[in-house]
C-alpha positions, -999 to +999 in steps of 0.1 A: -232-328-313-236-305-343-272-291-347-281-307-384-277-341-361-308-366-368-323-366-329-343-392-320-372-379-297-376-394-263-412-402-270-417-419-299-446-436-317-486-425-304-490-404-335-481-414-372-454-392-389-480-378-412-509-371-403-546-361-415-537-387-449-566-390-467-581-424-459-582-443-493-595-480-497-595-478-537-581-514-544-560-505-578-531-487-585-524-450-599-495-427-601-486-404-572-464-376-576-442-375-545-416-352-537-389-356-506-367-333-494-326-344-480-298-332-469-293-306-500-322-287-482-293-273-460-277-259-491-309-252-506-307-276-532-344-287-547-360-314-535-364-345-557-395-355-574-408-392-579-440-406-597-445-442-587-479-467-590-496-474-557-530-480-542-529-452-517-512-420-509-495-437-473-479-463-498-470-444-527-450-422-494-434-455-484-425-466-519-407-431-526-388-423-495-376-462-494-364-459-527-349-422-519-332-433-489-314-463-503-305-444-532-291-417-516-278-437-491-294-414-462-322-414-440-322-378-434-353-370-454-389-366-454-421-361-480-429-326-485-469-330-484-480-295-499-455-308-530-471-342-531-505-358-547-528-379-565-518-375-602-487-372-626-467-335-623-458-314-647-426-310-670-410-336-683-400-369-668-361-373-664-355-336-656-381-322-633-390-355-618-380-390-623-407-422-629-401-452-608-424-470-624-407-491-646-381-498-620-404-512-600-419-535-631-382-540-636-373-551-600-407-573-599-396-593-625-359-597-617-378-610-585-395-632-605-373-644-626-349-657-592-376-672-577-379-690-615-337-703-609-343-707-571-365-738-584-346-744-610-316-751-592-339-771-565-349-793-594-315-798-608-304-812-572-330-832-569-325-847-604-290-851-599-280-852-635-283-820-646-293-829-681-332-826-674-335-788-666-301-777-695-330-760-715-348-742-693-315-722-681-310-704-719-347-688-719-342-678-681-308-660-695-321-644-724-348-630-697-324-617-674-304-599-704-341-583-714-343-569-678-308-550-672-320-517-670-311-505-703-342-492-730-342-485-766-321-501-796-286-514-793-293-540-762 
């Protein structure tokens, strides 16, 4: 086994990952700056930067690192807590750090919008005739063309 081999610990759980997180019970949401270094920390490559909306500093962590690890298709990382805080960073988004915040808008309503044709589609079979529920398909499509990911003119 090469030495940059994930090892899993013979005892695990007891403590949390993290400790000494601030304890936060504030019930709204704000933007965290959270960065998390991968596998490029082996060929010192620079960590990646993240802003996304959450009630406390644990879940902003979550939100980040789940959305890091999928996209990078790795679990081989972890939040770099001196690098990380309340708060937006500085530079400029798209460069120095990347905002998840309208992905997550984005991936709530696409959510939202398949629970909307999950019932849909339970109404049509029910109905049996299809013609009830025909207009209510064309707004749900126009909906799902406003939420493909793309901004600015020329959608």
């Amino acid at each position: 086994m090469n030495t940059t081999d994930i090892q899993t610990p013979e005892r695990f759980g007891g403590e949390p990952l993290y400790g000494n997180l601030p304890l936060d019970y504030r019930q709204r949401e704000r933007p965290f700056t959270v960065t998390i270094a991968d596998v490029g920390r082996y060929d010192s490559e620079r960590p990646s930067t993240y802003v996304v909306d959450a009630c406390s500093t644990e879940k902003a962590w979550v939100k980040a690192l789940a959305w890091h690890m999928e996209a990078e298709e790795s679990i081989d990382c972890y939040v770099l807590a001196d690098e990380s805080f309340e708060g937006l960073p500085d530079g400029a988004p798209g460069i120095e750090w990347s905002d998840l915040r309208p992905e997550r808008k984005r991936q709530r309503d696409l959510d939202d919008l398949a629970d909307k044709a999950a019932e849909l589609v339970r109404q049509y079979k029910a109905d049996g005739t299809g013609r009830v529920h025909e207009g209510a398909a064309w707004p749900m499509v126009r909906e799902l063309a406003g939420l493909d990911g793309r901004t600015g003119e020329g959608r």
